[in-house]
Structures are given as C-alpha cells and as structure tokens.
KELOBA-430745 format. One record per residue: residue in one letter; y, x negated, z negated of N, C-alpha, C, O in turn. Coordinates in steps of 0.1 Angstrom, whole numbers. Example, Ala and Ser with C-alpha at 12.3 -4.5 7.8 and 13.67 -1.06 7.14 Angstrom:
REM residues 2
 fido   npy   npx   npz  capy  capx  capz   cpy   cpx   cpz   opy   opx   opz
    A   -57  -132   -78   -45  -123   -78   -33  -132   -78   -33  -142   -85
    S   -22  -128   -71   -11  -137   -71     0  -129   -79    11  -134   -80
//
This chain:
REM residues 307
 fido   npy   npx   npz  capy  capx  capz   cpy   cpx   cpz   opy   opx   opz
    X   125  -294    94   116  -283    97   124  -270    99   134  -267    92
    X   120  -263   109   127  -252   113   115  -240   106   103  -245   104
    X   117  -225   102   110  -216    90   119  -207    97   131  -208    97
    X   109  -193   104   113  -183   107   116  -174    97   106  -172    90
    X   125  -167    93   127  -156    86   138  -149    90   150  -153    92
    X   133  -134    88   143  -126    98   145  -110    87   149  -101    93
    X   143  -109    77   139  -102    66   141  -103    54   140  -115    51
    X   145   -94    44   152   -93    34   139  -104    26   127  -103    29
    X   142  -111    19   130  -118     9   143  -120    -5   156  -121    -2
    X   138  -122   -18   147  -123   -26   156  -135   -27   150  -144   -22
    X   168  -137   -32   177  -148   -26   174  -162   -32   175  -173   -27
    X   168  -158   -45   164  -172   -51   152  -179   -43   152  -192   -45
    X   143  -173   -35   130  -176   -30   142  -183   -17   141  -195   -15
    X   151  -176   -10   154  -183     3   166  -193     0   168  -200    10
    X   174  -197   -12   182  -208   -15   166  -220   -18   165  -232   -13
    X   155  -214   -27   146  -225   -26   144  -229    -9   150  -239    -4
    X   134  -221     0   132  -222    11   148  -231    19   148  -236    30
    X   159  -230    11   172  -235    19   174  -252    24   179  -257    33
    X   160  -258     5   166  -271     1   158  -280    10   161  -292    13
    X   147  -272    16   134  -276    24   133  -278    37   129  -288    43
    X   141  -264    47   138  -264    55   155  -256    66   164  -251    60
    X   156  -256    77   161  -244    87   157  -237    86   145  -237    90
    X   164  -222    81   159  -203    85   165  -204    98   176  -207    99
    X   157  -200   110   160  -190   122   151  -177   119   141  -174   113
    X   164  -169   126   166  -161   125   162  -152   138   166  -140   140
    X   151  -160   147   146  -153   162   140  -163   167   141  -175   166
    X   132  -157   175   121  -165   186   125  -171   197   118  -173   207
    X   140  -175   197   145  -177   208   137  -194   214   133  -199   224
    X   138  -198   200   125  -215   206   121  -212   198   124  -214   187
    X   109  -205   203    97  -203   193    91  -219   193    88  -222   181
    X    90  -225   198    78  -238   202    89  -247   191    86  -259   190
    X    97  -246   185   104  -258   175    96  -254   159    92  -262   151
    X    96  -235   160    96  -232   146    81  -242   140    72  -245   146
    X    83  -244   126    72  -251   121    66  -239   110    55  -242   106
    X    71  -230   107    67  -218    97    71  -204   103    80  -202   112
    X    62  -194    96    71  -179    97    65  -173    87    53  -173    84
    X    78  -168    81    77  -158    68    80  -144    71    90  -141    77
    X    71  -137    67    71  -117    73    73  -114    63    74  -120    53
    X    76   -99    65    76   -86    56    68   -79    67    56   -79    66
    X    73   -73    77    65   -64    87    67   -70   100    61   -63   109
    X    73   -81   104    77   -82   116    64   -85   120    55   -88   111
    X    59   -86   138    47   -85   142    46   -97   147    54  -102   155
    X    34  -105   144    29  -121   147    19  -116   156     9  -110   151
    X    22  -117   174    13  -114   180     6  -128   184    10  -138   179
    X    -7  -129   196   -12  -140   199    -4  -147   210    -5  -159   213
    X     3  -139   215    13  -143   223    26  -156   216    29  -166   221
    X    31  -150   204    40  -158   194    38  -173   195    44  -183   199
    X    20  -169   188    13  -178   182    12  -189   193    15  -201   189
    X     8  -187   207     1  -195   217    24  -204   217    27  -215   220
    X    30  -195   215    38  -203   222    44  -214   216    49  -225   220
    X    42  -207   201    50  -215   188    36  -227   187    26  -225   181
    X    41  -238   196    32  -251   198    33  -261   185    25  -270   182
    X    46  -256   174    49  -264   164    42  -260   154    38  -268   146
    X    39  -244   152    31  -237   142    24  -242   133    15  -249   137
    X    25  -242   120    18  -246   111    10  -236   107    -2  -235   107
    X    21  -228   101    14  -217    87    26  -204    89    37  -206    93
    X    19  -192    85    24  -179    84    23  -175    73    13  -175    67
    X    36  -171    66    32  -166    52    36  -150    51    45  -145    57
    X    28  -145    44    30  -131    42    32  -127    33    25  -130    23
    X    46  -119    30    56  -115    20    50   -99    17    55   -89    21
    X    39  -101     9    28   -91     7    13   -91     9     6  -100    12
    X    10   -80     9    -7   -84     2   -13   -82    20   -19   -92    25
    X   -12   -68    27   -14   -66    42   -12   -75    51    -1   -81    51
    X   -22   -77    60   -18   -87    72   -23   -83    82   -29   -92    88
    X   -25   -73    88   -26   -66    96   -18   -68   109   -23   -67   120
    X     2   -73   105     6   -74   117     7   -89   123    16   -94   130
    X    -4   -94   117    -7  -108   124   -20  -111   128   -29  -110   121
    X   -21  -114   137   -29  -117   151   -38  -132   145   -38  -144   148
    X   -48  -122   132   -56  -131   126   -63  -143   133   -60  -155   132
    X   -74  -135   142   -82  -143   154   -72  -154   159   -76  -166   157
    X   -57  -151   168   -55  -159   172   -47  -174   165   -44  -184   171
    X   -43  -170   148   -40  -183   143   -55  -187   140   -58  -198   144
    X   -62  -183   136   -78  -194   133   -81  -199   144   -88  -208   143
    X   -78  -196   157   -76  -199   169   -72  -210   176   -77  -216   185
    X   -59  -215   168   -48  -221   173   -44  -236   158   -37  -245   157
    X   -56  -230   147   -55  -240   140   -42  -236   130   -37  -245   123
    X   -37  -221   130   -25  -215   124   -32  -213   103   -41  -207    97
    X   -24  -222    98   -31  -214    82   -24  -202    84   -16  -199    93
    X   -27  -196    76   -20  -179    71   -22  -177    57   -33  -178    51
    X   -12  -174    52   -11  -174    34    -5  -161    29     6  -158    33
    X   -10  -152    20    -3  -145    15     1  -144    -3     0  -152   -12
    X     6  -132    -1     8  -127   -17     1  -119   -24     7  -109   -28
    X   -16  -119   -28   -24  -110   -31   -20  -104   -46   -22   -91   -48
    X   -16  -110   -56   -10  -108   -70     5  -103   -72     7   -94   -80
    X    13  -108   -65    25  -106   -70    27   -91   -72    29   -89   -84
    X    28   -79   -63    32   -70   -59    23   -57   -70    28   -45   -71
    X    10   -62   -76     1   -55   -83    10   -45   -91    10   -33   -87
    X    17   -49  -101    20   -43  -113    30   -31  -107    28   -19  -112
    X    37   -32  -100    49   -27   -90    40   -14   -79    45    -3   -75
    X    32   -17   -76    25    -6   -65    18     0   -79    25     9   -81
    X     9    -2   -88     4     5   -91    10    14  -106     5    21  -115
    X    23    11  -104    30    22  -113    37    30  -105    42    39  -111
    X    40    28   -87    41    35   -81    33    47   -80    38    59   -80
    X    14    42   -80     7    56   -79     7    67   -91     7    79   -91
    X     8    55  -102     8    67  -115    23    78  -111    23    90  -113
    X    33    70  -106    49    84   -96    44    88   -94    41    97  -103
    X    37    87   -83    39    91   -73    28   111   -75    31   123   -73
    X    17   104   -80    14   116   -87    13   124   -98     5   134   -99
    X    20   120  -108    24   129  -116    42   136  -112    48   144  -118
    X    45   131  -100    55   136   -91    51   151   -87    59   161   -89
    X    37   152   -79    32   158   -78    27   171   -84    29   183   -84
    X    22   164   -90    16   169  -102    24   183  -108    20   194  -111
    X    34   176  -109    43   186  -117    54   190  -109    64   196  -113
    X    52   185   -95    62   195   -85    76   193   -89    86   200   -87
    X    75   180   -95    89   171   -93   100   171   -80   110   176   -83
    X    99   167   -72   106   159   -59   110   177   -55   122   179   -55
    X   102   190   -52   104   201   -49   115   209   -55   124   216   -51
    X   112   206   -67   120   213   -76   135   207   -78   144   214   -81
    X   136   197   -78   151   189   -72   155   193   -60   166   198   -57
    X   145   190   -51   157   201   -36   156   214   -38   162   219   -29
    X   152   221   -45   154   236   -47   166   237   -55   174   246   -52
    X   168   228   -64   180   229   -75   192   226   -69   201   235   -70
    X   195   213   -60   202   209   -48   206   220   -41   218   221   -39
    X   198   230   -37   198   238   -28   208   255   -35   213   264   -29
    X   205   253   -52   212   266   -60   198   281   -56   199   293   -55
    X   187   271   -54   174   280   -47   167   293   -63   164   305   -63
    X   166   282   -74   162   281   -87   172   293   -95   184   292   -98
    X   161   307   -96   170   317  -101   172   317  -114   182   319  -121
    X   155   312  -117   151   314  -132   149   303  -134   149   295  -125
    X   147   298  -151   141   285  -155   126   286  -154   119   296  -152
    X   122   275  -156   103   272  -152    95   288  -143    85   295  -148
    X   102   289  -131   101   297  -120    81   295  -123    76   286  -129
    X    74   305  -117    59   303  -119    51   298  -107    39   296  -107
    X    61   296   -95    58   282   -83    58   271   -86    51   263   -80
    X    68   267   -96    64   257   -95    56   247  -112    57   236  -116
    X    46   261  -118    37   255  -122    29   241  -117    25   239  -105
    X    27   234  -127    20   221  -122     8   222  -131     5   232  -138
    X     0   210  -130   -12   204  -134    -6   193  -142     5   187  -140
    X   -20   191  -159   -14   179  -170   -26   170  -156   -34   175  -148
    X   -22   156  -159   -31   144  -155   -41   142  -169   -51   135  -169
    X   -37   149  -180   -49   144  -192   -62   150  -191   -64   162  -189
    X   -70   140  -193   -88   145  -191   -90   150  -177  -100   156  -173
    X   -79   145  -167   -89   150  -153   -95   137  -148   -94   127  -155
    X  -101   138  -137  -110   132  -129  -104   122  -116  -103   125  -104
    X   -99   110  -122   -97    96  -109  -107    93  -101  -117    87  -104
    X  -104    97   -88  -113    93   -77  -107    78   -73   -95    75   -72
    X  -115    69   -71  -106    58   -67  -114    52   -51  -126    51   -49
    X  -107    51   -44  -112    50   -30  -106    37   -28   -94    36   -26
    X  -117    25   -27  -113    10   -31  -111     5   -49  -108    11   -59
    X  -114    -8   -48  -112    -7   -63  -106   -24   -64  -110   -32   -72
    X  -100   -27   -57   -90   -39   -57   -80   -42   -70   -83   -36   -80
    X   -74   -47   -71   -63   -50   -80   -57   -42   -84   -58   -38   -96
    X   -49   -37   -74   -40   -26   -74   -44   -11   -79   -38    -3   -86
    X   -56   -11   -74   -63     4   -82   -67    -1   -95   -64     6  -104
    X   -71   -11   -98   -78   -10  -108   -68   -12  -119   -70    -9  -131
    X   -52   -20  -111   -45   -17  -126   -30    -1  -124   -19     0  -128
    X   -38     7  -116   -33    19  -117   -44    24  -129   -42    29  -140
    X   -55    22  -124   -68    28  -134   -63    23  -148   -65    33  -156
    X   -59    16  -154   -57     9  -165   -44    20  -173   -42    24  -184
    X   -37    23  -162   -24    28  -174   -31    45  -171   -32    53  -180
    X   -34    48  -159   -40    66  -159   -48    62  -170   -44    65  -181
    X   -63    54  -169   -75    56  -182   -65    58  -196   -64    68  -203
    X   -57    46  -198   -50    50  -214   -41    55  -216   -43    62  -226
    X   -29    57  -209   -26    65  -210   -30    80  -206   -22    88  -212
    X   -33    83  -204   -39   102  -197   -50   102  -198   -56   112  -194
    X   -58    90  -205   -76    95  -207   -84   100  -194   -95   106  -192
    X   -77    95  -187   -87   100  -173   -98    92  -174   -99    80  -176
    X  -113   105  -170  -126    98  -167  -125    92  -151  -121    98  -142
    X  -129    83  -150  -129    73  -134  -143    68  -123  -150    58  -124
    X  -143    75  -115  -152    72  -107  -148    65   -96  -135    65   -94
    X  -155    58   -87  -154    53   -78  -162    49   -67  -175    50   -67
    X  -153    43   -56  -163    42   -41  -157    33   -35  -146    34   -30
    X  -166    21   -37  -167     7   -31  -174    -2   -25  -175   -13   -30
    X  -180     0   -16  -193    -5   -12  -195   -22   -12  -205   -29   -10
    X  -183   -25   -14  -178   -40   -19  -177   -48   -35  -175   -60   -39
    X  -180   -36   -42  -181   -39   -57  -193   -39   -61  -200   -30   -57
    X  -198   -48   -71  -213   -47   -76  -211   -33   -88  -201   -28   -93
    X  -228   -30   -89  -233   -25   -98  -225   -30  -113  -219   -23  -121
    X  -226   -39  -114  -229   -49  -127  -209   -48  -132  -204   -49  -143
    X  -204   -46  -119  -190   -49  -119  -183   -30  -125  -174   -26  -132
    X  -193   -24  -115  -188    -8  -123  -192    -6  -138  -184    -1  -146
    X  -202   -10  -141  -204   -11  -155  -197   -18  -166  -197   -13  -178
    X  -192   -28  -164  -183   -36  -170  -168   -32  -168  -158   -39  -172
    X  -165   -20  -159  -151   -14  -156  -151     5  -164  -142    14  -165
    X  -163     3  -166  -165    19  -176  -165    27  -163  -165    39  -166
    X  -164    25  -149  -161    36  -142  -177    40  -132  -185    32  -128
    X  -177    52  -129  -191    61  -127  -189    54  -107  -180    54   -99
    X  -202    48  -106  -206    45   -90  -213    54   -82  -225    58   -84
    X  -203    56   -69  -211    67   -63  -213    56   -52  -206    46   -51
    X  -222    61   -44  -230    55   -30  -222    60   -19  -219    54    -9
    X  -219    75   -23  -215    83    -7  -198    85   -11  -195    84   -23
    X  -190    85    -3  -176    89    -2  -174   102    -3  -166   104   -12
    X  -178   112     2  -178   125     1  -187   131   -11  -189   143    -8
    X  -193   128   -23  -198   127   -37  -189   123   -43  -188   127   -55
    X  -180   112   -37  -172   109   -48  -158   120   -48  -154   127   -57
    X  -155   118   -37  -144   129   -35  -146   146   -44  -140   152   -53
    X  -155   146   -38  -162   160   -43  -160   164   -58  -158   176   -62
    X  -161   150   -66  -157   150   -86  -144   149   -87  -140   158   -93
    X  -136   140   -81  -126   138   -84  -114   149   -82  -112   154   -71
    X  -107   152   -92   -92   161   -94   -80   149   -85   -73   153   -76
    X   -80   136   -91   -66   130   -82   -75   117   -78   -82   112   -86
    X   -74   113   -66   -77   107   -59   -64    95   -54   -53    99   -50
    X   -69    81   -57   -64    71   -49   -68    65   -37   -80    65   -35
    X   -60    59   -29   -64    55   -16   -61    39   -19   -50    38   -23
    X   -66    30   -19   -60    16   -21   -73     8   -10   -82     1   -15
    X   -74    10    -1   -82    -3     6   -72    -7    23   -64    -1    30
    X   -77   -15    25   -67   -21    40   -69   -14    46   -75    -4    44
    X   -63   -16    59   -65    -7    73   -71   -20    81   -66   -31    85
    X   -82   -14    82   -91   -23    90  -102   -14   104  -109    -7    97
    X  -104   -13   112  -115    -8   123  -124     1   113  -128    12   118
    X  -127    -1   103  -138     5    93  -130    14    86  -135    25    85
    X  -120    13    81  -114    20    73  -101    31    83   -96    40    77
    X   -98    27    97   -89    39   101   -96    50   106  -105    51   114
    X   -88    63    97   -90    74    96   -99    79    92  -103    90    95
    X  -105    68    81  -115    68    72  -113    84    61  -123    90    55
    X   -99    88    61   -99   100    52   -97   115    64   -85   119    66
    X  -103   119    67  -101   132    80  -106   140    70  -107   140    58
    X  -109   149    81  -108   165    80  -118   171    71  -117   181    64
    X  -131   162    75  -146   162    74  -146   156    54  -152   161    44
    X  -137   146    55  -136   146    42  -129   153    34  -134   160    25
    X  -120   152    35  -107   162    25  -110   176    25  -103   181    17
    X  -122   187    33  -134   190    27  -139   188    17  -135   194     7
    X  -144   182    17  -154   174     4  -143   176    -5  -147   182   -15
    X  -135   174    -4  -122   176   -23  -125   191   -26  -129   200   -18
    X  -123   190   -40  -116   204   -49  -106   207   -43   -99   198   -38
    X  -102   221   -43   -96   229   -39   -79   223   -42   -70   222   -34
    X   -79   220   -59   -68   216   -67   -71   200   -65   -70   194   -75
    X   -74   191   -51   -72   176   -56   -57   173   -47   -51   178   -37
    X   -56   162   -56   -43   153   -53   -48   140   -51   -55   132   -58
    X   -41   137   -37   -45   126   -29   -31   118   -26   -21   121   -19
    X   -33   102   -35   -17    94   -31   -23    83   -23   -34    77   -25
    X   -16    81   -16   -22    68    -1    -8    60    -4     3    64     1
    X   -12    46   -13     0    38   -10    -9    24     0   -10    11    -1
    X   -11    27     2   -22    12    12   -18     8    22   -12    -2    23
    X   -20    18    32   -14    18    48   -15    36    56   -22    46    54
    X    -7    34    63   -11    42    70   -19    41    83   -20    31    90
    X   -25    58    84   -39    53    92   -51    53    84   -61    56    90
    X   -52    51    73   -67    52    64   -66    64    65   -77    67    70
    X   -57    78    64   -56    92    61   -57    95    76   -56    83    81
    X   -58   102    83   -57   109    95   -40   115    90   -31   115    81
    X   -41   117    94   -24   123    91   -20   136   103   -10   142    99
    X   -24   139   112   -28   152   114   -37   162   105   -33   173   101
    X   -48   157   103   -62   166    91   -52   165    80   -48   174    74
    X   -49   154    79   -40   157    61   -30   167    59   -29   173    48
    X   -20   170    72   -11   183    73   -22   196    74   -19   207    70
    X   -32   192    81   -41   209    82   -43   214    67   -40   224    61
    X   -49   200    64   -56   204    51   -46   211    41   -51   220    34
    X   -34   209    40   -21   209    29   -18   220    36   -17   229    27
    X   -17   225    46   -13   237    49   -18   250    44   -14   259    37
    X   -29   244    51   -43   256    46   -49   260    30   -53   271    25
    X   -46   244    22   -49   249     9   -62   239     9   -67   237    -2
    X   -68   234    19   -79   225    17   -81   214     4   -91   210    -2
    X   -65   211     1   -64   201   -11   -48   211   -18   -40   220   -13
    X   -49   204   -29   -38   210   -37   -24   207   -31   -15   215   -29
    X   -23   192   -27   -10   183   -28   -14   172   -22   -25   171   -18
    X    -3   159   -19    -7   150   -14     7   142   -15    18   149   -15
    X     8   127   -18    21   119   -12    17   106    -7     5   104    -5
    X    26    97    -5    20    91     8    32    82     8    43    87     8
    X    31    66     6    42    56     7    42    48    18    50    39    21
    X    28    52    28    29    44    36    24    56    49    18    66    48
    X    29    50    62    27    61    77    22    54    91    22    41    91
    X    19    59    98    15    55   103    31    46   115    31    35   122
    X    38    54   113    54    54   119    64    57   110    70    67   106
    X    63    37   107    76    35    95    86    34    99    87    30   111
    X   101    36    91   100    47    76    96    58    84    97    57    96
    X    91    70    78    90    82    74   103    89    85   114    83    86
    X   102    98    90   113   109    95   108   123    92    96   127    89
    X   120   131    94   117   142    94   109   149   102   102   158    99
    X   112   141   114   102   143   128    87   146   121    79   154   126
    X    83   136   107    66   139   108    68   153    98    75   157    89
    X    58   159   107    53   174   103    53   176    87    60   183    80
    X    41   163    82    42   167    63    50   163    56    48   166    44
    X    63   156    61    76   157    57    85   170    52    94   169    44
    X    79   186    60    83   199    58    74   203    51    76   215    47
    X    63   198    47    57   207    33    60   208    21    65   198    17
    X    60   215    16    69   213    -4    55   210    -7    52   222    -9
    X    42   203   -10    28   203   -16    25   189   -12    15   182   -14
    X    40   184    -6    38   167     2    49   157    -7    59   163   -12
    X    47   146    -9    59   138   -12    59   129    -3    48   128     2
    X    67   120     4    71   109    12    79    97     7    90    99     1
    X    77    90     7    85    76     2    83    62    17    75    60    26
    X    96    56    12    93    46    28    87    33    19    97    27    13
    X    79    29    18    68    22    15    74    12     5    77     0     8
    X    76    21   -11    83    13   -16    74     7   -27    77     4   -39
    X    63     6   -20    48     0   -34    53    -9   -47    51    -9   -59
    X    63   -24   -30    61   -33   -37    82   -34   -40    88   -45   -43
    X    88   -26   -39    98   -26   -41   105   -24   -53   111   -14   -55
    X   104   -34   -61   108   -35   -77   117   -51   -76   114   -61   -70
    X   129   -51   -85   129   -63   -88   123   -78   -93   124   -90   -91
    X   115   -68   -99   106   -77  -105    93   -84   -90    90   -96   -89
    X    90   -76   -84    81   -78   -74    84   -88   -65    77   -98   -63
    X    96   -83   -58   101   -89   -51   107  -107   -55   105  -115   -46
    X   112  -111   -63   113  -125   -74    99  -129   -68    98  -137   -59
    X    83  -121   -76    73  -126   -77    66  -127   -60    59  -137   -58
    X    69  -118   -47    62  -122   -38    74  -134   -33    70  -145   -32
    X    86  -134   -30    96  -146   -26    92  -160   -31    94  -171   -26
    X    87  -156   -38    87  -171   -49    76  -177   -44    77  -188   -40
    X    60  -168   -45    47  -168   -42    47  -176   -26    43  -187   -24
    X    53  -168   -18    52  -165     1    58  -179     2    52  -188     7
    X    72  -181    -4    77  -195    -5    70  -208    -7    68  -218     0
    X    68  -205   -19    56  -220   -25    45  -222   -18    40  -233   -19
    X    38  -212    -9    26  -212    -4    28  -218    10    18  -224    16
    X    42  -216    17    44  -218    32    44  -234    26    34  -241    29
    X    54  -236    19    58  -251    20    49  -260    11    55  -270     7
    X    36  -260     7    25  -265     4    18  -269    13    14  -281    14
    X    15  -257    27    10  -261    37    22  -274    42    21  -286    40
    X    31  -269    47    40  -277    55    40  -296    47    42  -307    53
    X    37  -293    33    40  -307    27    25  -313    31    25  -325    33
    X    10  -307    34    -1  -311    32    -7  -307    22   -19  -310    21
    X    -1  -297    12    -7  -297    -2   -19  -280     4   -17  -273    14
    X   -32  -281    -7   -40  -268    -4   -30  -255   -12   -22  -254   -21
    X   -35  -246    -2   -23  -231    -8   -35  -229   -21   -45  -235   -26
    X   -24  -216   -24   -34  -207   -34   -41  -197   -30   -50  -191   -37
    X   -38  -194   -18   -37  -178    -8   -38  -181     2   -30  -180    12
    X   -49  -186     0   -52  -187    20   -60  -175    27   -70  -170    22
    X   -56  -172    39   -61  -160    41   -74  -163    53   -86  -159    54
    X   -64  -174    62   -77  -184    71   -68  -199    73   -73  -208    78
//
C-alpha cells in the first residue's frame, strides 16, 4: 500500500504507519496512492477523481475544510478525522491566549525588548482580572466547553452561550445561560470565544454589525478558523475602540505576516495556529489519524468517520 504524507505528524505515529504501508511524499502517481494523511495540505476534487486507488483520507485534526467533502462521498472516498485528540491542547490555548491579553502580556515584552518601559507597572498597560467576568461562548463544541471548564473554576466566570445546535435541556445541565440571538449574547459577555467551523453559514459570521453588539471592554479569541471574524471589521473595530482587544490563532492567510494590518496593533495578539501544537497533542492526533487510516485500509469500521 502506498499512504500520502507530506507533513510533519509525530514520529512514533509514522514508524507505526512505516510497518504498514509506503509514505510518498507527492502526487506524482496520484492513481497508485491507496491513503492520504493531512495537516493543511489541500484535497481538491480534482486529486480525488485522479487518485483511482483512493480509499480514505485522514485528517490530522478536527477541520476539514481543505477537503473536497462532496467529491470523496462522491467517489466512494471514506474521510476520517481527529475530533478528540487536540481538545485539551486548543483549549488551554484560549484560557493564553486571553489572559495574554488581558493583562497586556505579549505588548509589554516588545516594549521591554525595545528599552521602551521607563517606569515599572507604566498605567498603559493596566489590564483586566478574568475573575467574576462574563464568557461569551460562540459554539459550544468540545473544545469550548473544556476551555469553559478551567475559566468556570478556575476564574469563576459566569457563562453564556450561542448555539443554535445545542438543546435546551443540554444548557441546563452545562449551568450556562441560553440566548436565541448572537448579538444578546455578545452584548453580556466581557471575553468572548469563537470555537465553531468555517462553513458558508458561519464565514464572516463575526463583522462589524456584530462586534457592535460587544462592550466597549470585550475580549474576543478566535482559535477555530479563520474567516468566522471578518478580519477587516475586526481591525476597524480594535482601532476605533469598538472592542477592548482581540487575538487570533488562526487567519485567513496562514501563518500570519506582518503584512496583516492587526498584526501592528498593540490591543491584538497573533499566533500561527498553534491550538493543537503540544507534545502531548500531537502523540494523540498521529496516533488517532494513523489507526483510523489503516482500519479503513484493513476493512475494519473507523471511530471518526466524517463521510
């Protein structure tokens, strides 16, 4: 069996993948490969139509976006991902990422860098505590809900939410307050999370019209995708003072450059999309994306089937 992979995956996951099968390393005969394992590379319908051997696509993460869904259910393609592995790992990223913020962390290191810092605890860069404020959670998936787990106990944050995908019965049994409208929810919330896919429904799901709707002082972290945020409105807004702050692990145009505009705000943080970038994660999706390709490939049912 020939198994595309062209991307870093952890080494123990690709000596397993070693005992099993051939890694190529390019589409040069696409029509031999019998698998392909991603991180970001792009599975178009074109790949798909050519790779005649195709079995299964495994996704080395929770997003699958850069695979051309329709045309493996199309083609008779399984597609498998990693919906668990990566949880624990992104969602201690968001608790960084804003209390980074928060406290005007990441600024105040290039100011120090820079010999900028005359005085100690200068009154710019006063911050905000995270205890007793208000979690907006926008999606309420895994991933938020076990960011919600260590903000509720640790930091006592009260938690609302907006999911038009979650029952009644299910907010109640999560202690967290259900709103109907997205812009009501926004509107309560002090720090806001972004955690749902990028899908036709959800891009640019956060504009101008919304981040409005925030307090003056909210903090908004988007580790999901980029594209849910507008990312023009998101620089207006941060300019203008529309929201307090903002950071952001994922872009629309990955990694990150200085080229993007909210890269020069000090009220912004940037990271190149390192949700699921932990040791520990990385073991857990290699291992996951691994076992799941070559289940299909033996005949056995995945765990993670996506179609």
């Amino acid at each position: 069996m020939k198994i595309f992979l062209n991307e870093y995956i952890h080494p123990t996951a690709v000596e397993k993948l070693k005992d099993y099968a051939e890694i190529v390393t390019d589409f040069k005969n696409v029509e031999e490969i019998d698998a392909i394992i991603l991180r970001t590379t792009n599975v178009s319908r074109e790949i798909i139509e050519k790779a005649s051997n195709l079995k299964v696509i495994g996704k080395h993460g929770v997003g699958y976006d850069t695979i051309d869904i329709n045309a493996a259910k199309e083609y008779g393609v399984k597609v498998v991902y990693t919906p668990k592995s990566n949880v624990q790992s992104v969602a201690e990223l968001i608790v960084a990422l804003m209390t980074n913020v928060a406290r005007n962390t990441s600024i105040a290191f290039e100011k120090v860098k820079k010999s900028e810092v005359k005085m100690v605890a200068p009154k710019e860069m006063v911050g905000v505590e995270l205890q007793r404020k208000t979690l907006g959670l926008v999606g309420m998936g895994n991933i938020a809900l076990a960011a919600t787990d260590i903000l509720k106990n640790g930091y006592r944050m009260d938690v609302v939410g907006y999911d038009p995908f979650v029952s009644e019965e299910r907010y109640q049994q999560l202690g967290i307050k259900k709103y109907e409208s997205l812009e009501e929810m926004l509107g309560e919330a002090d720090f806001i999370n972004i955690s749902v896919p990028l899908t036709e429904s959800t891009r640019n799901m956060i504009d101008l019209e919304k981040l409005k709707c925030c307090k003056p002082n909210a903090i908004i972290v988007n580790t999901a995708r980029g594209g849910v945020i507008n990312e023009e409105d998101l620089y207006f807004a941060l300019k203008t003072g529309v929201i307090r702050a903002a950071a952001s692990d994922v872009f629309i145009q990955e990694p990150p450059t200085a080229e993007n505009p909210l890269t020069q705000l000090e009220n912004f943080v940037a990271t190149p999309h390192l949700g699921a970038c932990t040791e520990e994660a990385m073991i857990r999706m290699g291992m996951t994306v691994v076992d799941e390709v070559l289940a299909v490939l033996k005949g056995e049912e995945p765990q993670y089937l996506v179609v």
